[in-house]
N, CA and C of each residue as an Amber inpcrd file, in Angstrom:
protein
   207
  -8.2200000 -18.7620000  18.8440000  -6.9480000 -18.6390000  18.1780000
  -6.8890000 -19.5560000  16.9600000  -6.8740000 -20.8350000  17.0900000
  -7.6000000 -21.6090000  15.7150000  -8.1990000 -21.5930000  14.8650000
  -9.2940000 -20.4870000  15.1250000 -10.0090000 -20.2770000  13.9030000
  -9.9980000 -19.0560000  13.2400000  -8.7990000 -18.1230000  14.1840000
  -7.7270000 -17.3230000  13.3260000  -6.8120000 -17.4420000  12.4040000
  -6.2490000 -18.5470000  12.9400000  -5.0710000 -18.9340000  11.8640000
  -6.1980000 -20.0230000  11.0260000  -6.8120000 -20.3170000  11.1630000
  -7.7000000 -21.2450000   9.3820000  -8.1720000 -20.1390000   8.8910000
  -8.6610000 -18.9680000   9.4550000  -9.3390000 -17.8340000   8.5240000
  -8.6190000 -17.1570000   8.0140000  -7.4830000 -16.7160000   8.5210000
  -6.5400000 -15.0620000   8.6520000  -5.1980000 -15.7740000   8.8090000
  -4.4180000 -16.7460000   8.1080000  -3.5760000 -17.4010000   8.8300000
  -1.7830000 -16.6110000   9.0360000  -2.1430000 -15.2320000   7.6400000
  -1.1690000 -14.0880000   7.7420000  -1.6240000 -13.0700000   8.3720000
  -2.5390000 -13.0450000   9.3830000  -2.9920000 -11.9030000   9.9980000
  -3.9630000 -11.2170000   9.0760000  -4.9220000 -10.0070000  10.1140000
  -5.9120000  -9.2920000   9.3350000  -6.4180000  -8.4510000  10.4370000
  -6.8210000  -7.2450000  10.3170000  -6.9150000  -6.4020000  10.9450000
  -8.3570000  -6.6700000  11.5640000  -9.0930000  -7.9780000  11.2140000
 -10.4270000  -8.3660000  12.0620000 -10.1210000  -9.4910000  13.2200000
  -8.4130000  -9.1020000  13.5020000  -8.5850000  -9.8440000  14.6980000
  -7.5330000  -9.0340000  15.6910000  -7.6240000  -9.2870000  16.6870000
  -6.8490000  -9.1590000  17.9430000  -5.6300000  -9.5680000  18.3830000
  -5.0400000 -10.5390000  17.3160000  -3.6800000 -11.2520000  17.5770000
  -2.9780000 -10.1600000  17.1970000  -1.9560000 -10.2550000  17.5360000
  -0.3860000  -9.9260000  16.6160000  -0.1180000 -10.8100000  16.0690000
   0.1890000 -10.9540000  14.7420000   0.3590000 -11.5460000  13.3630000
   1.4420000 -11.2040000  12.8010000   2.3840000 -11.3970000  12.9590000
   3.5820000 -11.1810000  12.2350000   4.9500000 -11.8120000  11.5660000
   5.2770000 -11.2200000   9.9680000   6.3580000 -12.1250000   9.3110000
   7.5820000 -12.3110000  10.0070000   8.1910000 -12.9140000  10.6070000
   9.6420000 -13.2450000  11.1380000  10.8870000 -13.5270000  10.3820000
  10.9740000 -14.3490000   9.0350000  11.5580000 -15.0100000   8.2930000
  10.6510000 -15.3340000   7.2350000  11.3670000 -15.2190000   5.9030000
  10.6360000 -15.5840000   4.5440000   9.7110000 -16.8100000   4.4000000
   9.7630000 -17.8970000   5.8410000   8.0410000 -18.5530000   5.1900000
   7.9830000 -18.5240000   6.3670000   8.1960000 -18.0600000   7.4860000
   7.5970000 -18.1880000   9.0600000   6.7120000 -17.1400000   9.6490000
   5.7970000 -17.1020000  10.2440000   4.9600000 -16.2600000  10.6860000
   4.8690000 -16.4230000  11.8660000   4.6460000 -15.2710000  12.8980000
   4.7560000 -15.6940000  14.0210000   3.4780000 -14.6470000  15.0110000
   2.6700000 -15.7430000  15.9030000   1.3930000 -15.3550000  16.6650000
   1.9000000 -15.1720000  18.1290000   1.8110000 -13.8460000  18.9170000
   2.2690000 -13.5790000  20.1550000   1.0980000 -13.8640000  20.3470000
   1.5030000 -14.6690000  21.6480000   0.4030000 -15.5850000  22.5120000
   0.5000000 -14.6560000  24.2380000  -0.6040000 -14.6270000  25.0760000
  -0.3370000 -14.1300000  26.7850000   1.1200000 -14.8310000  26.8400000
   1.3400000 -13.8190000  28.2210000   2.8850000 -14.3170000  28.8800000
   3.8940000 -14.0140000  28.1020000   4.1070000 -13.6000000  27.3400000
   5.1750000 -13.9680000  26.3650000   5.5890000 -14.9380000  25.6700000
   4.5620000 -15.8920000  25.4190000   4.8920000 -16.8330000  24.3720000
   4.3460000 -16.6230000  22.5920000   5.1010000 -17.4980000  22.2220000
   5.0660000 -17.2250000  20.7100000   4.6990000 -18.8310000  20.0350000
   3.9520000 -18.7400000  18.8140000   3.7910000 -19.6630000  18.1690000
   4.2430000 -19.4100000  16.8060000   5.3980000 -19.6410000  16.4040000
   5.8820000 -19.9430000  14.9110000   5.2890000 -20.9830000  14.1860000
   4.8990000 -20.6100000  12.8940000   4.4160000 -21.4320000  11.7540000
   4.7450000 -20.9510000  10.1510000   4.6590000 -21.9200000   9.6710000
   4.4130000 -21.7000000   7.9960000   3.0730000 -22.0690000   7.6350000
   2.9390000 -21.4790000   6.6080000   1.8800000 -21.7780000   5.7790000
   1.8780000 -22.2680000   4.0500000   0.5650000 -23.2750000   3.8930000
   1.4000000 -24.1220000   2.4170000  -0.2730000 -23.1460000   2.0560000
  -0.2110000 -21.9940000   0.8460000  -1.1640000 -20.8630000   0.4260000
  -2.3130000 -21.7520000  -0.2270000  -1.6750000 -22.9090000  -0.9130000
  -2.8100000 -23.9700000  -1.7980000  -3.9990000 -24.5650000  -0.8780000
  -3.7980000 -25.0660000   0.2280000  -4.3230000 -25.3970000   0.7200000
  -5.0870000 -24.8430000   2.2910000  -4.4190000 -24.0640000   2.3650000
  -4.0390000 -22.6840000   3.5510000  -4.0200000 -23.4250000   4.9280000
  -3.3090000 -24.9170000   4.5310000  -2.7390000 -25.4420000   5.5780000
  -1.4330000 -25.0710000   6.7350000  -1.8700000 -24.6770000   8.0180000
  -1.2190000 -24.2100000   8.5010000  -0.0860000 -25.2590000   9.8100000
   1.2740000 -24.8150000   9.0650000   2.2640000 -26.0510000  10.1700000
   2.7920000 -25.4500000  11.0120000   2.4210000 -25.8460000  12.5740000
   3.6900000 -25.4400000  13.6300000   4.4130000 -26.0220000  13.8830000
   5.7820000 -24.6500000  13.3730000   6.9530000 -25.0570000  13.9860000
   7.5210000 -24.7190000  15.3220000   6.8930000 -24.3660000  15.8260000
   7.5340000 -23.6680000  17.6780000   6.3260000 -23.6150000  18.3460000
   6.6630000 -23.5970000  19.2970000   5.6320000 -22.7540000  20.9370000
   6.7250000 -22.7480000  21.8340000   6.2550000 -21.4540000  22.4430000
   7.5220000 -21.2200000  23.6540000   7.1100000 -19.6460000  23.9620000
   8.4440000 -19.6400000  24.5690000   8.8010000 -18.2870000  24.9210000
   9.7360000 -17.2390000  24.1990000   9.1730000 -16.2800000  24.5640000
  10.0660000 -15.1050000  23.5550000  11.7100000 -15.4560000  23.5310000
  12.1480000 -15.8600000  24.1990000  13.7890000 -16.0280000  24.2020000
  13.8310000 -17.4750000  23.4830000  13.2690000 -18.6110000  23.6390000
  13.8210000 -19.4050000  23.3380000  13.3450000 -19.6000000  21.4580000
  12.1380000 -18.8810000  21.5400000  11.0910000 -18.5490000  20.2670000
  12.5890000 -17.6140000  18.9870000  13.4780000 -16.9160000  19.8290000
  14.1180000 -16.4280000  18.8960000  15.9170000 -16.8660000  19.2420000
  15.9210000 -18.1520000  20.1620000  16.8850000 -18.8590000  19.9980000
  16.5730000 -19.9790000  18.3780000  15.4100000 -20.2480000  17.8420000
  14.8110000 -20.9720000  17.4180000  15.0120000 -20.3200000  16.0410000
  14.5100000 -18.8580000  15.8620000  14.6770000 -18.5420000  14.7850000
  16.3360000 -18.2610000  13.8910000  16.9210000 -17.4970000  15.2180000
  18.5690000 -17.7410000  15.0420000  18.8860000 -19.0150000  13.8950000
  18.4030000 -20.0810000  14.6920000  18.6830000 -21.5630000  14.6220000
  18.3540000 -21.7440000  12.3990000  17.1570000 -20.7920000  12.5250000
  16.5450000 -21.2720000  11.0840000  17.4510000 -20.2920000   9.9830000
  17.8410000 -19.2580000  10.6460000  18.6640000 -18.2630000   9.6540000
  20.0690000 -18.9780000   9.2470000  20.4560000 -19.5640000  10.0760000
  22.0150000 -20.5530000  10.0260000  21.8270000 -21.5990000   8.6070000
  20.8530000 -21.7840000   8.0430000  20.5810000 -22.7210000   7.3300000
  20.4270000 -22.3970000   5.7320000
């Protein structure tokens, strides 16, 4: 999974994750179980920051949280 997001960190059809935009800089990786890992990405450096791990409910109590702002 790590060396998905340093390679592919917006997704790419040479991998197996679900990769998907959530919010204008958040991206979000469905993980087993139903968990989710939210992140941004800074493109210069294709440094990748997490902001979440969790679960699908609390993963989009979280995003709620970022739209309020």
């Amino acid at each position: 999974m790590w060396e998905i997001l340093q390679t592919y960190p917006k997704g790419s059809a040479a991998t197996h994750w679900t990769i998907k935009k959530v919010y204008k800089d958040i991206w979000q990786l469905d993980l087993p179980s139903g968990y989710r890992l939210e992140y941004t990405v800074l493109n210069k450096e294709r440094v990748v920051f997490v902001l979440f791990i969790g679960n699908h409910d609390d993963a989009a109590a979280y995003l709620r949280g970022k739209k309020k702002h």
